[in-house]
C-alpha positions in Angstrom: -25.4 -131.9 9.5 -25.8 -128.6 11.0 -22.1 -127.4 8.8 -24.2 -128.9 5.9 -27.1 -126.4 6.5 -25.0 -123.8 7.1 -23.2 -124.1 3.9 -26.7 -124.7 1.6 -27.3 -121.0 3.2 -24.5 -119.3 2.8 -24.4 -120.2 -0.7 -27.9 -118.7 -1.3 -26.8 -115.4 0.4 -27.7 -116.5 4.1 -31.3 -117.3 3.7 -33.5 -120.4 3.4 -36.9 -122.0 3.8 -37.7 -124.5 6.3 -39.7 -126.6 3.3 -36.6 -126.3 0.9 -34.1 -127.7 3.9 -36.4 -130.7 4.5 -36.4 -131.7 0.6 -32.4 -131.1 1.2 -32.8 -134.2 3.7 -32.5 -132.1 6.7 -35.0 -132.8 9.3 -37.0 -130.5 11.3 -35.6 -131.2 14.3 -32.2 -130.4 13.3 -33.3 -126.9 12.1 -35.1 -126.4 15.6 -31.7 -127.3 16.7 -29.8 -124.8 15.3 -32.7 -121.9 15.8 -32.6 -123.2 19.4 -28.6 -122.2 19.7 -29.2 -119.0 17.9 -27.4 -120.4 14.8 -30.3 -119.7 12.3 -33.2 -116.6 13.1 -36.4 -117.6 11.8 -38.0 -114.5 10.5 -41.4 -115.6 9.1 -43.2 -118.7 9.4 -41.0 -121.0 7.2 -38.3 -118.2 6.4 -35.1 -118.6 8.2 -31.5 -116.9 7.9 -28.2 -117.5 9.1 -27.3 -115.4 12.7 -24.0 -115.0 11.5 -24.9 -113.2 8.3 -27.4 -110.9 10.3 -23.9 -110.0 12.5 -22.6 -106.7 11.9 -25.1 -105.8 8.7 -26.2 -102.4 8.1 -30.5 -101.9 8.6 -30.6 -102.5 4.6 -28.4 -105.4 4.7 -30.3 -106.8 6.8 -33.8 -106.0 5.2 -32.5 -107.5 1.5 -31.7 -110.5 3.7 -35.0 -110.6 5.4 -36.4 -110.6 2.1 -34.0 -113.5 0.4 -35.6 -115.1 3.4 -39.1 -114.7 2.3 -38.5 -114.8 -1.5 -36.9 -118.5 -0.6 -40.3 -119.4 1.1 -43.3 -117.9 -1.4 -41.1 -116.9 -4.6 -38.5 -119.6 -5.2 -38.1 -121.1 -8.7 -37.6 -124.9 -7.4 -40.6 -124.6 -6.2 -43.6 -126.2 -9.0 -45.8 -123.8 -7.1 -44.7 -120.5 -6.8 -47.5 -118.0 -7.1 -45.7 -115.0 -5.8 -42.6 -112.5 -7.5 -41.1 -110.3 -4.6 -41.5 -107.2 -5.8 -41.2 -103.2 -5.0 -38.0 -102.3 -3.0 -38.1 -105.9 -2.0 -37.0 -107.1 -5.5 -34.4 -104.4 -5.9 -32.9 -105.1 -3.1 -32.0 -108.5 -4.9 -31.3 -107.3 -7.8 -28.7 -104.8 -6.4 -30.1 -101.8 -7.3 -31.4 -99.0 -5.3 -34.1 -98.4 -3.5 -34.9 -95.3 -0.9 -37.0 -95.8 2.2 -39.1 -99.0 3.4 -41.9 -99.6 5.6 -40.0 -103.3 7.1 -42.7 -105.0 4.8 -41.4 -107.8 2.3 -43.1 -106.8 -0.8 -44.3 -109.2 -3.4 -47.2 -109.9 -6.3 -48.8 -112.8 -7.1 -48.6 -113.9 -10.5 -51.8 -116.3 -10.5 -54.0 -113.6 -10.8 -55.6 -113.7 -7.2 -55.9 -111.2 -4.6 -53.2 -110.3 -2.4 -53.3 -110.1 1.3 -50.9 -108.2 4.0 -49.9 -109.0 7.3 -47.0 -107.5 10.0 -44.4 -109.2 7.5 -45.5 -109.2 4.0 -47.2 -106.9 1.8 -48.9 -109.0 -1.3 -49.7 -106.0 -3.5 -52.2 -106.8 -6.9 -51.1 -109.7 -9.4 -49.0 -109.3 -12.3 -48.6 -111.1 -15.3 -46.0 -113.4 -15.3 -44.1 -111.4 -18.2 -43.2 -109.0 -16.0 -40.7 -111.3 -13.7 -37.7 -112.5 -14.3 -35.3 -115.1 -12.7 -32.5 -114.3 -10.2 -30.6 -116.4 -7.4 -33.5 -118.8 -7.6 -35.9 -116.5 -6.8 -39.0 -114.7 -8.8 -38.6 -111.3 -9.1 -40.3 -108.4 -10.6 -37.9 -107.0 -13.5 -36.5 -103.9 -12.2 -38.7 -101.1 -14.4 -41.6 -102.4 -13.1 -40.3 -102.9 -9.8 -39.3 -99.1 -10.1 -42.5 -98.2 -10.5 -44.6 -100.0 -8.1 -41.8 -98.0 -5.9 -43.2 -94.8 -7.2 -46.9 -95.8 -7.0 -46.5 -97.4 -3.3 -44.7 -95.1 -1.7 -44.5 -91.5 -3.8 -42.4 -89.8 -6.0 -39.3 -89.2 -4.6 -38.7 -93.1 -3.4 -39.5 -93.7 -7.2 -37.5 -91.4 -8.1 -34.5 -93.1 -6.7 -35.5 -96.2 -8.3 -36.0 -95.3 -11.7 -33.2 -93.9 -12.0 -30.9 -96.5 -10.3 -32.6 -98.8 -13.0 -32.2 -96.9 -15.9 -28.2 -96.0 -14.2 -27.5 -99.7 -14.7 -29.2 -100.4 -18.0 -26.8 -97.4 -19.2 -23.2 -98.7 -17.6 -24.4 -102.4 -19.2 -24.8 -100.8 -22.6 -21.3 -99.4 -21.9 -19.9 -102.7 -21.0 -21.8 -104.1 -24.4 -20.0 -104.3 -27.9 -20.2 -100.5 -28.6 -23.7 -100.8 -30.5 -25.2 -97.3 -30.8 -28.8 -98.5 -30.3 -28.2 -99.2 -26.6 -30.5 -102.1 -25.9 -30.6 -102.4 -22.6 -31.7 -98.9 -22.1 -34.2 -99.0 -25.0 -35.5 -102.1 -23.4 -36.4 -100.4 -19.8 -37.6 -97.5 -21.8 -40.0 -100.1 -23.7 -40.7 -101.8 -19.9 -41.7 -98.6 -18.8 -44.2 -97.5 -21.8 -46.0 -100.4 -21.7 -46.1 -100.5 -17.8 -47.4 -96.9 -18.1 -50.1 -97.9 -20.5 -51.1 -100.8 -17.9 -51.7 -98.0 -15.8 -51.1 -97.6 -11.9 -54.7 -96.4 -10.8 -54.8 -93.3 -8.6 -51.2 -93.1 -8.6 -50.7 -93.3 -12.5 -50.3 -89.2 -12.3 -47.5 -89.7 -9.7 -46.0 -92.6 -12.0 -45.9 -90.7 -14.9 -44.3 -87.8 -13.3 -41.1 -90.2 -11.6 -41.1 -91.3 -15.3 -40.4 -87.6 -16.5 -37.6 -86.8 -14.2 -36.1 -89.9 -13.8 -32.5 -89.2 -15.7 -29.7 -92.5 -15.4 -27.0 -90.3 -15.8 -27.3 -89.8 -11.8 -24.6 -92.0 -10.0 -26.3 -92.2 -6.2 -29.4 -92.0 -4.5 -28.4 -89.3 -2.9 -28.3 -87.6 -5.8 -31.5 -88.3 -7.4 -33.3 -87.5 -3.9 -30.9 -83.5 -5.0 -32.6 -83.4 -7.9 -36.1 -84.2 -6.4 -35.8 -81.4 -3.8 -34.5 -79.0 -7.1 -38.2 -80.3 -8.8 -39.7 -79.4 -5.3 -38.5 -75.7 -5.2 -39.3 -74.7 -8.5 -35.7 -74.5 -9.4 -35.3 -76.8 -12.5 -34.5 -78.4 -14.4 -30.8 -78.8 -13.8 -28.2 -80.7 -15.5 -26.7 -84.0 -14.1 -23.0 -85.2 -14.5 -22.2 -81.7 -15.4 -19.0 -80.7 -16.9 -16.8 -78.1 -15.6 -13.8 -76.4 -17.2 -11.1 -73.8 -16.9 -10.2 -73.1 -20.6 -8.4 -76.4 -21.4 -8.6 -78.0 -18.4 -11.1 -80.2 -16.4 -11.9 -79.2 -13.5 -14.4 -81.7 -12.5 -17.6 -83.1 -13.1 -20.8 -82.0 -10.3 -23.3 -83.9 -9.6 -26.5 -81.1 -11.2 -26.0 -77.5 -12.3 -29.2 -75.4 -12.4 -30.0 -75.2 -16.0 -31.2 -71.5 -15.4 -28.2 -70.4 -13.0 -25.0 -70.3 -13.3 -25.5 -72.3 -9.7 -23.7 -75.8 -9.3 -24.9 -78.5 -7.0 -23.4 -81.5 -4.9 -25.1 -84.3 -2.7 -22.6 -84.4 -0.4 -21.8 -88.1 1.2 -20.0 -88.6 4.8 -19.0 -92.0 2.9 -16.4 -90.1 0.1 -14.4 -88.8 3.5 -11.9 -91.3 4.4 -9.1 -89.1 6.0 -7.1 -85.7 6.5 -6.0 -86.3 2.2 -9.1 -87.2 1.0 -10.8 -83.3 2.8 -8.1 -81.6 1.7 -8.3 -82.9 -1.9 -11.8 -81.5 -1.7 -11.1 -78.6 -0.8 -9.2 -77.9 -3.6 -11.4 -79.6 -6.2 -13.7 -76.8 -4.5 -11.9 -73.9 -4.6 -11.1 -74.3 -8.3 -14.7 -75.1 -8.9 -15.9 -71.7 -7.3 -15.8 -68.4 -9.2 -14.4 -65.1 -8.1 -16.5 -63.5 -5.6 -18.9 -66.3 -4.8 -19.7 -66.5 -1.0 -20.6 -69.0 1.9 -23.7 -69.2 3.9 -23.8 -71.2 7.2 -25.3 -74.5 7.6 -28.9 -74.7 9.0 -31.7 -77.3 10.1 -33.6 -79.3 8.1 -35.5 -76.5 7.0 -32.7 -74.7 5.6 -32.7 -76.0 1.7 -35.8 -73.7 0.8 -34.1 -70.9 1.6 -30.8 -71.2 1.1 -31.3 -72.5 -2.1 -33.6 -69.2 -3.5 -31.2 -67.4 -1.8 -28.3 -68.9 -3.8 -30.4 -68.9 -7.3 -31.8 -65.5 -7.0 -28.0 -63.9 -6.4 -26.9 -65.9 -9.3 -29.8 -65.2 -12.0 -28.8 -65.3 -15.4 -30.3 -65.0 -18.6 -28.7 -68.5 -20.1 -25.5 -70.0 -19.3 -22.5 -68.6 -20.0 -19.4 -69.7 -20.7 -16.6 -70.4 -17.8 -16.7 -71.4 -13.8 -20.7 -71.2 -13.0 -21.4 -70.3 -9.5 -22.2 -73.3 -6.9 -24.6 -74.4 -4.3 -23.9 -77.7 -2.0 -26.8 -79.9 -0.3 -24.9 -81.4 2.2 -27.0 -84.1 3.7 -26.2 -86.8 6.3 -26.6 -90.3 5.3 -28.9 -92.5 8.0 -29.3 -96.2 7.4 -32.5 -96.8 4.9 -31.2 -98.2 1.9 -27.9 -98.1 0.3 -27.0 -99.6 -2.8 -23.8 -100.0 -5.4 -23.9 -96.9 -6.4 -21.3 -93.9 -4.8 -23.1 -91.5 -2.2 -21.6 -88.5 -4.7 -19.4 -85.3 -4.2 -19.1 -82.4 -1.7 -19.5 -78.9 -1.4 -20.1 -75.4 -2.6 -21.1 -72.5 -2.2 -24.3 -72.3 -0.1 -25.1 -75.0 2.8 -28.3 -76.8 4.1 -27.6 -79.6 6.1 -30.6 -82.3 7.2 -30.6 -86.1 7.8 -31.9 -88.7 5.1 -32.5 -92.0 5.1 -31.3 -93.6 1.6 -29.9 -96.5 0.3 -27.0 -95.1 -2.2 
């Protein structure tokens, strides 16, 4: 029996519900059993997962597990009486897209229209309407635009930030993937999500919703490189171009992750992910060197309050009236990646010209 339960959870992604095991046939006392022998970790009243999955996983691994736990318990579709949709980071996390930042709170809604509550392991935020969830891995879930911007409204701009545009990343590579039609659909569909989320409104945080929804961009490939392009905003030093092209007459050079629109300054979110070995640094190098322009020069790394200056520095010596044609100048951010959240998408290039170096805490 106990192989039994253990295969029912790994097949849901290593979490279950005590309720959903005992209409499996399982009794209680064999799931006491196994929690007893430290074969299944009961993280919430009724919420249990599988020791062997929390093993070796990363901080955000283990939080999107946490929350399969709790989605399984309060937001599962077999259930005839599920009132709740996980929701916020708690729903990206599910639906693999992602998210930066968390408070260790499993996030949901309800969707019967009553009031939420919050404890020291779930947050139950204001109801939704039940249009706004969809159906994943048997659980309810917020669809990701909304999701994205209860991000936003929760816990500020720059954690939205990263979500909207991991959202509208994905709803781009799937139009990509589609049969070719120019209307995009998937992206015109999270743009429509989003308008009529916006209209719902977000109370005292509508202001900092509709600005997330202004910058967000999907062209971005990392959370590391939306949280650049926040810290660009910040500064005063946009806007700035993403996935921007670089070329030396005929020739690609490469493609950066932002160039200032208003300087000929390029800039890289630089990963410690993309640097597997002695080839892979000196292939950068030279991706760098032919990406710099006569005469540019290097600053020394600083602390976490480096960027600000660094960065005026590096725009201010490369002022330009508009863009011109050729090798723009370039600036790096190179940050250090912390556990947080990290998610499908790459953590991004490497460096420049100028370099602040500080830790974040982001789920790619």
């Amino acid at each position: 029996m106990d192989e039994e339960i253990t295969r029912l959870l790994q097949m849901q992604g290593g979490a279950a519900s005590g309720r959903e095991l005992q209409r499996g046939g399982f009794s209680r006392r064999s799931v006491e059993i196994m929690v007893r022998r430290g074969e299944l970790v009961r993280v919430r009243r009724d919420a249990l997962v599988l020791a062997s999955a929390l093993a070796g996983s990363t901080p955000w691994e283990r939080q999107a597990l946490v929350a399969r736990a709790v989605g399984r318990s309060l937001a599962a579709t077999a259930s005839d009486s599920t009132t709740h949709a996980l929701s916020h980071e708690s729903a990206l996390m599910v639906h693999g897209l992602p998210w930066f930042g968390e408070d260790g709170l499993i996030h949901l809604v309800r969707t019967d229209g009553r009031r939420g509550r919050r404890d020291g392991t779930v947050w139950v935020h204001r109801p939704v309407d039940a249009r706004w969830t969809v159906e994943l891995d048997g659980l309810v879930l917020v669809a990701p635009a909304m999701a994205a911007l209860q991000v936003a409204a929760t816990h500020g701009a720059e954690a939205g930030l990263v979500a909207l545009d991991g959202v509208l990343h994905a709803a781009q590579e799937q139009d990509k993937e589609g049969d070719g039609r120019p209307e995009n659909p998937a992206a015109a569909q999270v743009g429509q999500e989003v308008a009529e989320a916006l209209e719902e409104g977000f109370g005292s945080a509508t202001p900092t919703v509709r600005l997330v929804v202004d910058l967000a961009d999907g062209r971005g490939e990392s959370a590391g490189e939306s949280r650049t392009r926040w810290l660009v905003h910040v500064l005063g030093l946009g806007p700035c171009i993403p996935q921007f092209v670089v070329h030396d007459g005929d020739q690609l050079v490469g493609i950066v992750d932002l160039k200032l629109a208003r300087w000929d300054v390029l800039v890289e979110f630089d990963g410690t992910g993309k640097y597997t070995g002695h080839g892979a640094l000196l292939a950068e190098k030279d991706r760098e060197d032919r990406l710099r322009a006569p005469g540019t020069r290097w600053s020394g790394s600083g602390g976490p309050t480096w960027p600000a200056r660094t960065w005026s520095a590096a725009a201010s010596s490369r002022r330009s009236p508009a863009p011109r044609p050729g090798r723009p100048r370039s600036a790096e951010i190179g940050v250090e990646q912390r556990p947080g959240r990290t998610g499908p998408r790459g953590t991004g290039g490497a460096g420049m010209d100028a370099v602040a170096r500080g830790p974040v805490g982001c789920h790619p």
